[in-house]
Every structure is written in structure tokens, then in C-alpha cells.
N, C-alpha and C positions, 0 to 999 in steps of 0.2 A: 539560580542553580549553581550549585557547587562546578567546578572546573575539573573534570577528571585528568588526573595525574596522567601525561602522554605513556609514562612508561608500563602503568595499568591497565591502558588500552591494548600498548603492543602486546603485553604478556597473553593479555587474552585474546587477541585476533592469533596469536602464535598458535594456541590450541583449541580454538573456535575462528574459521579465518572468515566468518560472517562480521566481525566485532568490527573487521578491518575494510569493509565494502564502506566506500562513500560518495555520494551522488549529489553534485552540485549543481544548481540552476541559477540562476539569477541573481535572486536574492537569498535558497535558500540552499539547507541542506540538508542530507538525509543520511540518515544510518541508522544503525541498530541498537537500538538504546539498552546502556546497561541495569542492571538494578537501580542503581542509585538514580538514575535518570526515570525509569518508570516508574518510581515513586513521586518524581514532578510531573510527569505527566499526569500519573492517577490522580495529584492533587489538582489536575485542571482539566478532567473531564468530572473531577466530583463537584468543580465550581459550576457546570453549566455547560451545554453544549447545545442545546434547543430548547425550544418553549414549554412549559408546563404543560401541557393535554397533547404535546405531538408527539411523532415516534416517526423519523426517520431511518431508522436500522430495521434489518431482517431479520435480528435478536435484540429483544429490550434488553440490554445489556448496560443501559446509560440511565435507565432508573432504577437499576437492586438497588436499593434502599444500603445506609451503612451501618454495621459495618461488613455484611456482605459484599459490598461493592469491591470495598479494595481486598477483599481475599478472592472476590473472581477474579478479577483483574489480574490481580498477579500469577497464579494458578493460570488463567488462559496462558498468559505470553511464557512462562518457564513450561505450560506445556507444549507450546510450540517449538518450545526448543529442544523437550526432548524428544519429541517425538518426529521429529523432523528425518526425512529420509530421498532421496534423487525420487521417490514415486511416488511421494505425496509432502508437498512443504507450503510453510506460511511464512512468509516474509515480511516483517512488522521494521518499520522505519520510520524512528523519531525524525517530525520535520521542524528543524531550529531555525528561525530570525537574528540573526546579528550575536548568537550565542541563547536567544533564550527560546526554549520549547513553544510551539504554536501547535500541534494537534499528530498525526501519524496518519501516515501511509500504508496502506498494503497490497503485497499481492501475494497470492496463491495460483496452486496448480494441481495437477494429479496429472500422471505419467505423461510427465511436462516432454521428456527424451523420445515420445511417441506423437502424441497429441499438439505438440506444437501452441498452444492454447494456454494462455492464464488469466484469471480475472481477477478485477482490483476493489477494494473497500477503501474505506479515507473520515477521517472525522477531523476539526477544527475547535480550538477553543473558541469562545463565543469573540473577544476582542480582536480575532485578526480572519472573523469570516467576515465578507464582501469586499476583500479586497484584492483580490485574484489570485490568493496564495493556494486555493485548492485546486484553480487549473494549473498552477505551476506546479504542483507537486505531484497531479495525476500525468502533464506531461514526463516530468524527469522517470518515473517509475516505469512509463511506457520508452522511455529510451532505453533505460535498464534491461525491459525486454524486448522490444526489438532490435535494439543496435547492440548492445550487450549479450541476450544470449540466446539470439538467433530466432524468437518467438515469432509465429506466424500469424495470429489472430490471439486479439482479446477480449475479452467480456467483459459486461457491466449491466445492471439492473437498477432502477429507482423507482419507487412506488409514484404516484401521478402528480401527487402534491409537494414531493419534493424539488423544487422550480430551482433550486442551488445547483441539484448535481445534474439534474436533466438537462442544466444551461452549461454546465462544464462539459459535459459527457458531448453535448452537440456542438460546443464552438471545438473539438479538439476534432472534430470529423468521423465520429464512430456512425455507422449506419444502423436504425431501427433493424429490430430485431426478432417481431413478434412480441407479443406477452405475458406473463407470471403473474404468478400469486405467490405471496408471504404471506402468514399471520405472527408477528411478533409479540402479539398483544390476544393471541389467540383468536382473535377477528381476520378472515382471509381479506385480503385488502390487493386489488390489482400492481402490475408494475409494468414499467416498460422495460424490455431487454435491447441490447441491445452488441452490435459486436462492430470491429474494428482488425480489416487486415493489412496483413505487413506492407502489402500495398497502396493503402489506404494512409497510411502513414509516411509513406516517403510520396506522397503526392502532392503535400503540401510545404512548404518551409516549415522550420521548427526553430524553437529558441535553442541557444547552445546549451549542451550540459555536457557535463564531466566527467566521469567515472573511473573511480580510484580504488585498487585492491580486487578487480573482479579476475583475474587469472585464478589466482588463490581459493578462488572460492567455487570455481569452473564444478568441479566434481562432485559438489553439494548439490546442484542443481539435476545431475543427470548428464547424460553420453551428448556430444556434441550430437548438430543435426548431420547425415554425412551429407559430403561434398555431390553435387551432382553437378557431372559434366556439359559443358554449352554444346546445344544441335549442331548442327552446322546444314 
């Protein structure tokens, strides 16, 4: 992957200040991938993400066939960009290793300023899943929103035989949830749900993460939660 120019980035966090959100963990890092960047990505969910007959998404969106694939693909994330608004947003963040792409993060919400609530999706290129890069990157996202911007509970769902994210989703301490159906593949196919609150989260230690550029980007999100006063 090409190196973006640091002062292409500034210009564009200057007039989209998402460009300039970046969230560090461990080993990795997350942000908002530009064009030139989601065209490395898309060239590495086109190499393979999962096994031939499975379907871990809740949209087959990892077998359109090419070259539909990469005009979905880019159309979904430039539509998330424009259509982005404080009462209904998608948050897509490229997660890099050492400088090179390894898969994306997300979270969403709908009247995040009321609901307090957002739930997360995630995919992995094939060479750097089982190696705990997907619970590092579903924690850093969930510091985003909890410590970051004041989130109260979050969501998450996996179909039964997906044993990757049901095993992340449960060492990070989200509590069952009931159950769903998807049909991605137009077969309704069960899920587990599952949720996680703010409490829940600060109950256990957490690895440290970072978070760089989030003032700037405060009002994209929706109205602060107000302050409520301690009983006495």
C-alpha cells in the first residue's frame, strides 16, 4: 500500500474531520480509509475472506461475483459518507498491522444522541484471522464508544456457526441476548444476539487504546449525553 501524503490527509480531516479520528491498540490501528486505501482493501476482501459454501454476513456482500463486487463496494462506503448525519451514521475503519491493511471495523447507530446504543460488524482478510486481531479491534471500537463518546450499551449478533465472532463477542464480556434470524442467502438461518453495557465494560480491565482527533469530530456523532447530577 501506497503511503498517503500526511498533508492529503490533513487537508481532508480539515474538511471531513472523520479522515482525522485514529484509534490505537496494541498492535493496531484504525481509521477511516481514504479512496486509495479502499481500493486495498477491496483488493483483499476480493482475495478471500471465508470458505467457499459459507456465509458469515447478514448481506452476501463477500460473494457478488466481479466486477460487481468492487462497484458495490465502493458505492456502499462513499455512500456512507454521504449520507451520514448525528441520527443515523456508519463508521467504517480501516484496521492496519505495522502499515499494511488486515480487514475493517465497524460501528453504527441510529439516534445515537437519544438511544445511547450502537452495534458493531468486522471482517478480516483470511492471513491475519486466528490471531486475535479481531478481538483487538472489536475491543478498540468499543473504547471509541464507550470512553469516547459516552455509549451506553452495544450490540452484536452472529449466526451459530460462526465460532470466530461468537468466541470474540464472548471473551470481551457481552451478555446473550435472545435470538435473530438473517437470511443472507435468502435461507432464514438463526443468530445469537447479543448486548453489552457501559457497565459491563468497565467491569473488567481493558487493554489500553488511544484516541486521536475525536473532539473534532464530536458533532458528527450527535448532542453530547447531558450531565446528570450525583444523589446524595
Amino acid at each position: 500500500m501506497a503511503a498517503l501524503e500526511p498533508d492529503v490527509r490533513a487537508r481532508l480531516a480539515a474538511a471531513w474531520p472523520l479522515f482525522g479520528l485514529v484509534v490505537r491498540s496494541e498492535h493496531l490501528v484504525l481509521r477511516v480509509p481514504t479512496d486509495e486505501e479502499l481500493l486495498d482493501l477491496m483488493d483483499l476482501a476480493l482475495a478471500g475472506i471465508h470458505p467457499h459454501g459459507e456465509m458469515p454476513f447478514g448481506v452476501a456482500w463477500s460473494t457478488i461475483p466481479s466486477p460487481r463486487f468492487e462497484r458495490s463496494y465502493l458505492t456502499y462506503h462513499w455512500g456512507n459518507r454521504a449520507s451520514w448525519s448525528p441520527d443515523a451514521w456508519e463508521l467504517g475503519l480501516a484496521a492496519s498491522l505495522d502499515g499494511r491493511m488486515i480487514g475493517m471495523q465497524g460501528m453504527h447507530a441510529r439516534s445515537f444522541a437519544v438511544q445511547r446504543t450502537i452495534g458493531t460488524g468486522s471482517w478480516l482478510g483470511k492471513g491475519a484471522q486466528g490471531r486475535g486481531y479481531g478481538k483487538e479491534m472489536r475491543s478498540a471500537v468499543l473504547s471509541l464508544a464507550f470512553d469516547g463518546l459516552g455509549a451506553q450499551v452495544a450490540e452484536t449478533e452472529a449466526f451459530l456457526d460462526n465460532h470466530a465472532s461468537l468466541g470474540v463477542t464472548r471473551a470481551l464480556g457481552y451478555r446473550e441476548n435472545g435470538v435473530g434470524s438473517l437470511a443472507p442467502e435468502d435461507v432464514p438461518r438463526e443468530t445469537q444476539r447479543f448486548r453489552m453495557t457501559v457497565d459491563d465494560w468497565h467491569a473488567r480491565p481493558r487493554p489500553p487504546v488511544t484516541i486521536e482527533g475525536l473532539d473534532a469530530c464530536l458533532e458528527l456523532f450527535g448532542p453530547a449525553p447531558p450531565v446528570v447530577p450525583p444523589t446524595r
